[in-house]
LOLO-480239 format. One record per residue (C-alpha): residue in three letters; y, z, x. Coordinates in pm, whole numbers, padded with zeros to 5 digits, always signed. Each point is the difference from the previous one (the first is absolute). Example, Ala and Ser with C-alpha at 12.3 -4.5 7.8 and 13.67 -1.06 7.14 Angstrom:
BEGIN
ALA-00450+00780+01230;SER+00344-00066+00137;
REM end
This chain:
BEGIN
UNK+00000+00000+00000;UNK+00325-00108+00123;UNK+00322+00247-00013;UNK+00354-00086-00038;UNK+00316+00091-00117;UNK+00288-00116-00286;UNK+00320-00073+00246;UNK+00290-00065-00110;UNK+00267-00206+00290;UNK+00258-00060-00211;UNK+00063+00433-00024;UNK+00031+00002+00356;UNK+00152-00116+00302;UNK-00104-00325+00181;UNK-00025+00161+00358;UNK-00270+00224-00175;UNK-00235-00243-00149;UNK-00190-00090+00312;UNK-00030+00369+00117;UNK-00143+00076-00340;UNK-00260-00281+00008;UNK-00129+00103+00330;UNK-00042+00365-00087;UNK-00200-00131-00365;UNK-00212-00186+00254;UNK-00030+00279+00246;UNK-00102+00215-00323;UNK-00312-00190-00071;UNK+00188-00208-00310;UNK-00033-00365-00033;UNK+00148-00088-00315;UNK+00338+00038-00086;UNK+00130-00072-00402;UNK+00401-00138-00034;UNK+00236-00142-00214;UNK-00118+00084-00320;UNK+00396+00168-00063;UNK+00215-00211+00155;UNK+00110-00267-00251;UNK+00375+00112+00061;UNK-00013-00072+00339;UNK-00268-00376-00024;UNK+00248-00129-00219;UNK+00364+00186-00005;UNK+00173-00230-00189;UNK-00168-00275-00288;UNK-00160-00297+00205;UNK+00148+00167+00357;UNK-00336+00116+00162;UNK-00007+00166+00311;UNK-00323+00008+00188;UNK+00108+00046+00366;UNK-00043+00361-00032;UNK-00392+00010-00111;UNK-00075-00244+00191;UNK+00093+00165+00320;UNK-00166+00325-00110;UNK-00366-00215-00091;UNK+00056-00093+00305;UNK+00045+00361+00168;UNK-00318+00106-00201;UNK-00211-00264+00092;UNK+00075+00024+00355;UNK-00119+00322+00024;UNK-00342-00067-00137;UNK+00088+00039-00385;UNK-00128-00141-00296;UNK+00276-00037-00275;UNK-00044+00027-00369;UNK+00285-00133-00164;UNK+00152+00102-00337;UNK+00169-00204-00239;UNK+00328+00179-00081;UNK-00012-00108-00445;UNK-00038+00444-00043;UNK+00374-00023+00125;UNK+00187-00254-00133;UNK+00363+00032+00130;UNK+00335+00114-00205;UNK+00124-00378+00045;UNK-00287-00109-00242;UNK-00001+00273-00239;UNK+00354-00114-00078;UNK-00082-00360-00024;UNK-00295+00102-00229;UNK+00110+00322-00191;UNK-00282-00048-00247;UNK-00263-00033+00287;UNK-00057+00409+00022;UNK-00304+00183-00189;UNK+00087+00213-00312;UNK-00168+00314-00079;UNK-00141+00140-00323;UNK+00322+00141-00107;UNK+00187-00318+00034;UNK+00164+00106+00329;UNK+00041-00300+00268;UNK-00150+00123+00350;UNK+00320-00040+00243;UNK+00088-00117+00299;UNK-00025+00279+00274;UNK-00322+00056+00084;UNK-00321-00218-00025;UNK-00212-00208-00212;UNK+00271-00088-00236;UNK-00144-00312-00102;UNK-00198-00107-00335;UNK-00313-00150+00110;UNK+00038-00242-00351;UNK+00360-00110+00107;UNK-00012-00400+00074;UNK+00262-00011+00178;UNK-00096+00262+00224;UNK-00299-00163+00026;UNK+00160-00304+00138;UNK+00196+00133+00282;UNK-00300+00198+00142;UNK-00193-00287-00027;UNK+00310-00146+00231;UNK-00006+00256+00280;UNK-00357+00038+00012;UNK+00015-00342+00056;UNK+00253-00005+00257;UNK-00195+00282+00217;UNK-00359-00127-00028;UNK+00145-00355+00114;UNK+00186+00178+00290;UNK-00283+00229+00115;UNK-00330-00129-00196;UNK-00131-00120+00378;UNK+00144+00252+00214;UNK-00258+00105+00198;UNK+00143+00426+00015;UNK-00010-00077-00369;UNK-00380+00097-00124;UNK+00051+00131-00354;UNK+00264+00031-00277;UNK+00024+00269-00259;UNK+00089-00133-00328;UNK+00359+00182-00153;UNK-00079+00432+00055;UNK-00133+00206-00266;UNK-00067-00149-00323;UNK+00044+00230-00244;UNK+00156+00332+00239;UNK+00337+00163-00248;UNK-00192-00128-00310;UNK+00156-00368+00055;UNK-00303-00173-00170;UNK+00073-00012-00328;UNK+00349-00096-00158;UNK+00186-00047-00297;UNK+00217-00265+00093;UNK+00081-00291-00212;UNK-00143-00209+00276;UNK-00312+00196-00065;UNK+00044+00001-00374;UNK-00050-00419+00044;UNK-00249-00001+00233;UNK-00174+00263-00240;UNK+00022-00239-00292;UNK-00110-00337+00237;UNK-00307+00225+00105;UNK-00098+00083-00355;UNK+00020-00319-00129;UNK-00272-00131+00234;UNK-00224+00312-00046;UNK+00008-00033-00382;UNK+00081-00365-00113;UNK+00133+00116-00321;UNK+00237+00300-00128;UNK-00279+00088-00285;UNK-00271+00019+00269;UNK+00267+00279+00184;UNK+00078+00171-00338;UNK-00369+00066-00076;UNK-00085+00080+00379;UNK+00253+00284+00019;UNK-00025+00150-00345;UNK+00355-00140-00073;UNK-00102+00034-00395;UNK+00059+00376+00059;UNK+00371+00128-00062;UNK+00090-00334-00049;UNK+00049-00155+00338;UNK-00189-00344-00041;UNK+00251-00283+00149;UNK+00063-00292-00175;UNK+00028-00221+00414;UNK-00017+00138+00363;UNK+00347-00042+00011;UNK+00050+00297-00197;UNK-00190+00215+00228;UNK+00159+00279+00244;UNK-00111+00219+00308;UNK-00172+00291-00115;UNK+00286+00291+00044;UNK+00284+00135-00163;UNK-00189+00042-00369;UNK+00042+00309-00214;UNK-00335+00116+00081;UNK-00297-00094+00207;UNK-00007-00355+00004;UNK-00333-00214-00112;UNK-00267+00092+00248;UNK-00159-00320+00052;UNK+00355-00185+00013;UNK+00043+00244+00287;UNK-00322-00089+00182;UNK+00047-00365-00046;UNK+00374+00056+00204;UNK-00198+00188+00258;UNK-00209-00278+00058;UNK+00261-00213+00020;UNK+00168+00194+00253;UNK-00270-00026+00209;UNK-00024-00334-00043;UNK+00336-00028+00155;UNK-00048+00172+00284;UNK-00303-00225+00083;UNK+00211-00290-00066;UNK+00266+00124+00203;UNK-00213+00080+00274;UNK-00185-00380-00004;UNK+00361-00147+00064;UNK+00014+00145+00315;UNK-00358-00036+00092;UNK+00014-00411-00089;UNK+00293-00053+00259;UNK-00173+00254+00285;UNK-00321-00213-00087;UNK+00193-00357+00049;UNK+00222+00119+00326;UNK-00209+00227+00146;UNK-00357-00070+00016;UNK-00289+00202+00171;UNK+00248+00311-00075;UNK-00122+00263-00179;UNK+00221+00103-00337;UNK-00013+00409-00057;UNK+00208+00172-00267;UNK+00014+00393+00013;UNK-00036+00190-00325;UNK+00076+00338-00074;UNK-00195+00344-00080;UNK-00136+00078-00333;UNK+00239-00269-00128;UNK-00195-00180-00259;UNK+00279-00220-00209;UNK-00144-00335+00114;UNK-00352-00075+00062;UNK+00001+00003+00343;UNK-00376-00215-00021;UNK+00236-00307-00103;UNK+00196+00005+00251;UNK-00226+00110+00223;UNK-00219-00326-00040;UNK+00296-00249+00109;UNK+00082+00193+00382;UNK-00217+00058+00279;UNK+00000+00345+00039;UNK+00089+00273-00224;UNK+00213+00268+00162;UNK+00120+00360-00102;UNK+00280+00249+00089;UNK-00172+00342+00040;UNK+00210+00278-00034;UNK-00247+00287-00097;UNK+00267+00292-00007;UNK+00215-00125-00236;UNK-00237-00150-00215;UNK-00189+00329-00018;UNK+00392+00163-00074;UNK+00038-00266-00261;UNK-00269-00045-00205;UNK-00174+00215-00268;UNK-00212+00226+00280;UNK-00007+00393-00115;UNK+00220+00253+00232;UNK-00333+00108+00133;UNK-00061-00345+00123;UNK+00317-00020+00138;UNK+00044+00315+00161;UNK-00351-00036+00227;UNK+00086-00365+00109;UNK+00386-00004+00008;UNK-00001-00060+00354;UNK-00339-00255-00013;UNK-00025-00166-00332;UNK-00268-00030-00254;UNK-00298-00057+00210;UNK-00052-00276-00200;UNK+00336-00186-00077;UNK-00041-00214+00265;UNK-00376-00062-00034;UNK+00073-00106-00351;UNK+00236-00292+00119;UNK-00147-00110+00271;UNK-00310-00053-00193;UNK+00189-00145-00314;UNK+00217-00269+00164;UNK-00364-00138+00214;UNK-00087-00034-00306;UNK+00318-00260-00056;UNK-00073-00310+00188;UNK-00313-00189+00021;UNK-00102+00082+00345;UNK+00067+00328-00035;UNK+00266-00038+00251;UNK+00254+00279+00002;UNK+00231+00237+00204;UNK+00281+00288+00009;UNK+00378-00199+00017;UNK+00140+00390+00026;UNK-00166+00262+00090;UNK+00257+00339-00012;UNK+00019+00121+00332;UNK+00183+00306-00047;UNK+00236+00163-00331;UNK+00091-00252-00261;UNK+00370+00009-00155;UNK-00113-00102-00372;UNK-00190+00276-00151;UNK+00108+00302-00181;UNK-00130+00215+00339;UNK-00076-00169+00333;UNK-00172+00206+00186;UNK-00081-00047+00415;UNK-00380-00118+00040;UNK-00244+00261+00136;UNK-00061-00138+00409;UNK-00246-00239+00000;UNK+00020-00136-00364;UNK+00133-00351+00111;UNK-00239-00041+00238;UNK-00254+00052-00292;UNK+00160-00235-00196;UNK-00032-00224+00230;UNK-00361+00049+00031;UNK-00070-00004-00319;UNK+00154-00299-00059;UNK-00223-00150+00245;UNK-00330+00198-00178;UNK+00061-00194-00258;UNK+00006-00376+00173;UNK+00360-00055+00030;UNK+00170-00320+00201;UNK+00279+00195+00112;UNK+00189+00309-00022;UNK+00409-00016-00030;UNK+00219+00333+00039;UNK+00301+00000-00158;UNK+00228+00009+00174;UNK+00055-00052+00361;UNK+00283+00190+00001;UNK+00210+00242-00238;UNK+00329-00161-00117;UNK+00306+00209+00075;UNK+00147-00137-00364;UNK-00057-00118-00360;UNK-00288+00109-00248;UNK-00224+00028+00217;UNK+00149+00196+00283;UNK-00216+00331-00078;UNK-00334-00219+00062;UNK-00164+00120+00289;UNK-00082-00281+00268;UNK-00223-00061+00308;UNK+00299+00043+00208;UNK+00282+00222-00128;UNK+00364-00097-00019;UNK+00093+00115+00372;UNK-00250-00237+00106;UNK-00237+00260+00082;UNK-00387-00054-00104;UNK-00090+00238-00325;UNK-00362+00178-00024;UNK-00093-00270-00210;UNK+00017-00229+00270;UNK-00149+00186+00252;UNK-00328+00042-00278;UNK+00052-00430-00058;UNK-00097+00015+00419;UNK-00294+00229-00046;UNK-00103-00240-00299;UNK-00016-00304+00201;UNK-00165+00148+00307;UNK-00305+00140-00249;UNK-00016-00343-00213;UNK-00028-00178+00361;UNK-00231+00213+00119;UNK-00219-00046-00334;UNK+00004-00360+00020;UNK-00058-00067-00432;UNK+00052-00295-00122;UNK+00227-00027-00357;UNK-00251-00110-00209;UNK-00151+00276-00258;UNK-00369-00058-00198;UNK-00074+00013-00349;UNK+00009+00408-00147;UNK-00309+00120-00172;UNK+00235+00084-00254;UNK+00258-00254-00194;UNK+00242+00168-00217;UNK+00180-00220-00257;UNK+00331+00015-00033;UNK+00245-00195-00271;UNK+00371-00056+00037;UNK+00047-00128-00384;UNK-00231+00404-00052;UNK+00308+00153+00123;UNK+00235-00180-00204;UNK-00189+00013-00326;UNK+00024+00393+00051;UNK+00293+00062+00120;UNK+00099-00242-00325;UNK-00162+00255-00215;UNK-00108+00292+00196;UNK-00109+00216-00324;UNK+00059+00282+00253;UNK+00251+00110+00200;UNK-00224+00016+00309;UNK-00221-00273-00037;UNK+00094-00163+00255;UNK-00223-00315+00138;UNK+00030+00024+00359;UNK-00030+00366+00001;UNK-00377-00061-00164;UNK-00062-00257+00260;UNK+00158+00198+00270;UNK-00214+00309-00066;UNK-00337-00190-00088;UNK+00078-00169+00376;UNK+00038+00363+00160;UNK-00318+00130-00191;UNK-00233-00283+00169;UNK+00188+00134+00347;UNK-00054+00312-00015;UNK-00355-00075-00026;UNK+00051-00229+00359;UNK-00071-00303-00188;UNK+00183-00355+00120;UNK+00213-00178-00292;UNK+00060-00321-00079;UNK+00262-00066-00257;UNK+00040-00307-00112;UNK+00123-00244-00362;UNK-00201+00004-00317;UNK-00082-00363+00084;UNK-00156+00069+00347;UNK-00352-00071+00105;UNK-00195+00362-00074;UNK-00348-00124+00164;UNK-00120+00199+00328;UNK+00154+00314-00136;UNK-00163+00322-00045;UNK+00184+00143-00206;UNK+00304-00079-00226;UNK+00232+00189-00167;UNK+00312-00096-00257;UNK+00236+00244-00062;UNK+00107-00144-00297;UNK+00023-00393-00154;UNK+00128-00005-00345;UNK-00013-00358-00021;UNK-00356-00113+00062;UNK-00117-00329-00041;UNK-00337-00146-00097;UNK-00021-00180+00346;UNK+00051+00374+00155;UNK-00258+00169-00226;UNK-00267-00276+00086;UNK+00089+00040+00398;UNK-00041+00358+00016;UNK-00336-00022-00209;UNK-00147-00231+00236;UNK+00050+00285+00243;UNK-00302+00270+00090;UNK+00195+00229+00180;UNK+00204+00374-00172;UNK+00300-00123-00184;UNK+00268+00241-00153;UNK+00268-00098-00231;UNK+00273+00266-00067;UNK+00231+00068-00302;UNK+00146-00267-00245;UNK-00222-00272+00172;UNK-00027-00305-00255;UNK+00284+00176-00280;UNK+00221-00259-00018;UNK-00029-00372-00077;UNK+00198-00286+00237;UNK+00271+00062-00266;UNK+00033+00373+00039;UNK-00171+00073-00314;UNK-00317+00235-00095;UNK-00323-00236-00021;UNK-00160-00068-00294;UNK-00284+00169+00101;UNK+00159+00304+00132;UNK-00019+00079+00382;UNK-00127+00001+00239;UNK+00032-00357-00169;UNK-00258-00236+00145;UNK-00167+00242+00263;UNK-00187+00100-00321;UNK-00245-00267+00069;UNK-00134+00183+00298;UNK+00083+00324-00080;UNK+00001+00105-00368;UNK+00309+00278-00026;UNK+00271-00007-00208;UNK+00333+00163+00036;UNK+00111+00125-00397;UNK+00314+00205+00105;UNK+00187+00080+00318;UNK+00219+00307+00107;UNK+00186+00107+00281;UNK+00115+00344+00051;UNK+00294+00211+00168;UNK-00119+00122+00336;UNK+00090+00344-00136;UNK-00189+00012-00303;UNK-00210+00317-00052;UNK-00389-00131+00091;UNK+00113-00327+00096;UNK-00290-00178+00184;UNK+00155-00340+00082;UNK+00360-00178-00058;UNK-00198-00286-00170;UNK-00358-00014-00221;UNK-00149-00187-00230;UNK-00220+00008-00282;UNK-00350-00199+00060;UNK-00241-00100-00204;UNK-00292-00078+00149;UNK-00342-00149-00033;UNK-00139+00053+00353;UNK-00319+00225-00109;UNK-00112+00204+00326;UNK+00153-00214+00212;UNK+00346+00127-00021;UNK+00154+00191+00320;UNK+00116+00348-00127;UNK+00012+00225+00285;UNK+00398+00118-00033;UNK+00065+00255-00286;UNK+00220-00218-00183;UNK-00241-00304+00009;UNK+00225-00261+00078;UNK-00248-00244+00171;UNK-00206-00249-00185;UNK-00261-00190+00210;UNK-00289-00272-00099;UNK-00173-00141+00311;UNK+00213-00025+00275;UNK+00377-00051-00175;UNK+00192+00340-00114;UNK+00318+00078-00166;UNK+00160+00289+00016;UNK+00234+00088-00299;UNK+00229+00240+00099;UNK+00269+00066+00306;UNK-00219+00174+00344;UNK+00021+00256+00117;UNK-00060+00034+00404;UNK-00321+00169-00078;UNK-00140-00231-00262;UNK+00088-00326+00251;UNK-00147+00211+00280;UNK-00361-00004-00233;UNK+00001-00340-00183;UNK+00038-00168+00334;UNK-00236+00215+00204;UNK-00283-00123-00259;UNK+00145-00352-00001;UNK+00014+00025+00393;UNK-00394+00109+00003;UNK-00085-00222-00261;UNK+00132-00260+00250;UNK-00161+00147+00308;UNK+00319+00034+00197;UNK+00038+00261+00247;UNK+00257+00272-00126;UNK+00177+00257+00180;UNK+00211+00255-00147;UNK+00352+00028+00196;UNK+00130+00344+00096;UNK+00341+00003-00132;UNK+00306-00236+00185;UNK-00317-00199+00151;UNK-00029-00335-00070;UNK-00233-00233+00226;UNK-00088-00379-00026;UNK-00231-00198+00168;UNK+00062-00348+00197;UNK-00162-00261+00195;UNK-00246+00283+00123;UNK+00273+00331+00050;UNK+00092+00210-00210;UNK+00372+00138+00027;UNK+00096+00340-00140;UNK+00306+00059-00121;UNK+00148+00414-00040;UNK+00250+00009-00279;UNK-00032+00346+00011;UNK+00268+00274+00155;UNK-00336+00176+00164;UNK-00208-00083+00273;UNK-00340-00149-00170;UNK-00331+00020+00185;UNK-00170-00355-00051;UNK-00320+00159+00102;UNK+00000+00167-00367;UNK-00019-00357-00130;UNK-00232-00199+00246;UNK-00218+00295+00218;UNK-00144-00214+00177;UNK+00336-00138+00200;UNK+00080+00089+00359;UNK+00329+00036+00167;UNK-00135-00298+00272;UNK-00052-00233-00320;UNK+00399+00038-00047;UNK+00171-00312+00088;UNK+00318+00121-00124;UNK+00116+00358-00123;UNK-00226+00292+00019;UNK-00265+00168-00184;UNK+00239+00292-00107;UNK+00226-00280-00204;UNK+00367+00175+00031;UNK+00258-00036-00288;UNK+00080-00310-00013;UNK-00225-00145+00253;UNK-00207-00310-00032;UNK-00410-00041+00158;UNK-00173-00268+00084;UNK-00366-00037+00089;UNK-00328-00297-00024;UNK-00203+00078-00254;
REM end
């Protein structure tokens, strides 16, 4: 796995720029991401570019033995063209425009927009498609990041109405798709239709799934602009686009299928701050993250591109600036990172950034260097990182999981369209379905409802409320444990209950049906799950009820379980799944999380205390330890041959 850094030459002095570049290479980096800000400066004035600048520092990068991956600058269109194009920006849910003075102000479904990327990524993949420093572009910079994906524009509003009118041919076919026969909404012509927001009350649920979907679309389209031009000017490059954490407004498997490799920007601290983790959870790993944050999106966005080619665009390499706290990682957390990253069959590893600006937003963001110039501990563990992944010698590529677990962008929308409960929340499911089959030391793969499911072991689905026949028949042709979680097969394509009630048609190979739902206040007297639901079921003997509550249904090797986990019932259902499959299971010790490639396994302490591996695997030796120790510090990262 290759390291590098996101650099920045247009923050900084020229007489700088070739000392940095030596002291990346000196570091053990080889790849070095730019550009992906600088519209401003590329083109200062309408039609005036100036290039003379970048291409002296691709020069200075590739003469010291760097690999540049080279943004195109459409997150940051400049004040000149927001002026020209008023109308271009994105407009949020309460009808507010997104200004000028920051980033992503743009609405992915504006034409004109549209048009003038389409002209500067034009302009730099004819300038620099062949340079040879030049070895892969990033498409635009984080989809999605602010909550930029879907807008209420009127450019959006249009583009809503075009989209519609090629999904459903006719206006009648729309009105009886979406219900529109309730409280009077059926329109008489597309024309007449609006973006989902600003209505008295909810708006129409499957209105609002249908302008999820085409949000998405829109990103993908977006995103295929760019990649057409990099495709025509520079061939034999690959095309990467980094995505975000547990940022599911798009469907990342889209776009994921039109680039080369699918990267990420891993910043577990502040995704651990921000999310919906308890204080308990955040209080033991403030200083680590979620020992399984990163896991999670490393193995989701493999799971993107055909090849299964993927990699870390930013890895945090010390405190963010953007959460609500941002704490100072424990010592030796970005080196874990790092090797985690690589556990998990990464191309490359990226820190942001190589060094801490002095001004702007993001001037409390630690760097590898600090503003005086001076190299920051997260640095100094980047070193240590590449001196252990040289001396391990592993190649990028990662092989198939005994496990697949299936995981649904359109899922999340549906419920966070109509969630039924506060807390049900999609990605949480996922998320803690994911750390479950960890804990147990258990590889993952996660991958698209439409993927390939032969050669696993094992496969588990959170949840898929939209299930189609060709699904059903895939996963019955399968032999192997299969578990289907809550709301699986409740909603029709159109967002409405099936006529046959769910689990819809996953009746065919397992006979439960779901006659009423409820979900629950977490502080509800005897509450025994935020979500259950009522079964009826026809399974004879053959049903799984080991859990007091009896919330899993089973008939040969397929189960559904009917209710939200708890860490104890996941812990059981896929022990017996993991058995049933003959896989080899080992229970973690708290903060431990291990995984297993190309014939090492790596260990990984997310813990604050030293952890004795030798609890885990008796019969390893400290001699066996390629790197780390037996006695795993805090924070400290093992390595040893199977």
């Amino acid at each position: 796995m290759k390291l590098g850094c996101c650099f920045y030459p247009e923050h900084w002095p020229e007489d700088m720029w070739a000392g940095d570049a030596r002291r990346m290479a000196d570091m053990g980096l080889s790849l070095v991401r730019i550009g992906e800000f600088a519209w401003s400066r590329l083109e200062p004035e309408p039609g005036q570019y100036d290039w003379d600048w970048l291409d002296r520092a691709i020069v200075t990068l590739g003469d010291a033995g760097l690999q540049v991956i080279l943004g195109t600058p459409t997150a940051t269109p400049p004040k000149w063209l927001v002026d020209q194009m008023p109308d271009m920006v994105a407009v949020d849910a309460d009808g507010k425009p997104r200004k000028f003075g920051s980033r992503r102000h743009y609405c992915f479904s504006h034409r004109g927009y549209r048009e003038e990327c389409r002209r500067i990524v034009n302009a730099m993949a004819k300038r620099y498609g062949d340079n040879p420093a030049v070895t892969a572009w990033q498409t635009d910079n984080e989809y999605g990041c602010h909550e930029t994906t879907v807008s209420y524009s009127d450019a959006a509003a249009e583009a809503f109405r075009v989209w519609l009118a090629q999904k459903y041919s006719n206006v009648d076919a729309l009105n009886k798709a979406w219900g529109n026969v309730f409280w009077s909404m059926e329109y008489r012509d597309f024309s007449e239709i609006e973006p989902p927001n600003l209505t008295v009350t909810e708006p129409n649920p499957s209105h609002v799934l249908d302008y999820r979907r085409f949000a998405s679309d829109e990103v993908r389209s977006f995103n295929q602009l760019q990649v057409d031009i990099l495709r025509e000017h520079a061939p034999g490059r690959d095309i990467i686009h980094n995505f975000m954490g547990f940022v599911t407004d798009f469907d990342h498997h889209d776009v994921g299928a039109d680039i080369d490799i699918a990267s990420w920007d891993s910043y577990p601290l502040g995704f651990l701050e921000q999310y919906w983790f308890g204080v308990e959870e955040k209080n033991a790993y403030a200083r680590q993250g979620h020992p399984d944050i990163a896991a999670f999106h490393h193995d989701l966005y493999r799971g993107c591109c055909k090849d299964g080619r993927w990699a870390v665009m930013e890895q945090q390499p010390g405190p963010v600036n953007w959460a609500r706290w941002n704490p100072i990682p424990l010592p030796g957390m970005v080196k874990l990172w790092t090797l985690e990253a690589a556990a998990h069959g990464a191309e490359f590893c990226s820190y942001f950034r190589w060094r801490q600006a002095p001004f702007a937003q993001e001037q409390m963001h630690a760097g590898l260097y600090r503003p005086d110039n001076v190299i920051a501990p997260g640095g100094e563990e980047a070193a240590q990182a590449a001196k252990d992944l040289a001396a391990l010698g592993l190649s990028d590529h990662s092989d198939q999981a005994p496990v697949a677990l299936v995981f649904s962008y359109e899922a999340d929308w549906l419920f966070q369209t109509q969630p039924q409960g506060h807390d049900f929340r999609y990605i949480e499911l996922a998320f803690e379905m994911y750390s479950a089959l960890r804990q147990l030391g258990l590889n993952v793969d996660i991958v698209s409802p439409e993927a390939d499911l032969s050669g696993y072991k094992m496969v588990v689905v959170p949840s898929l409320p939209i299930l189609t026949a060709e699904l059903v028949a895939k996963i019955a042709g399968l032999d192997v444990p299969v578990l289907f979680g809550p709301r699986s097969g409740s909603k029709t394509a159109d967002l409405q209950i099936p006529p046959e009630l769910p689990p819809g048609p996953l009746q065919d190979v397992l006979p439960v049906k779901i006659a009423r739902v409820a979900s629950m206040r977490p502080d509800m007297p005897g509450n025994p799950s935020r979500w259950s639901e009522e079964v009826e079921a026809s399974l004879g003997g053959d049903a799984m009820l080991e859990d007091p509550q009896a919330t899993v249904f089973k008939r040969n090797n397929i189960s559904y379980l009917s209710a939200w986990p708890t860490a104890d019932l996941l812990e059981t259902v896929f022990r017996n799944m993991g058995e049933d499959a003959d896989l080899t299971l080992k229970a973690m010790p708290p903060g431990l999380r291990i995984r297993q490639h190309e014939g090492h396994i790596f260990a990984f302490n997310y813990g604050s205390l030293d952890c004795d591996l030798q609890q885990a695997f008796p019969a390893l030796q400290e001699d066996q330890m390629l790197v780390g120790s037996v006695n795993l510090q805090a924070a400290g990262t093992a390595v040893w041959k199977v």
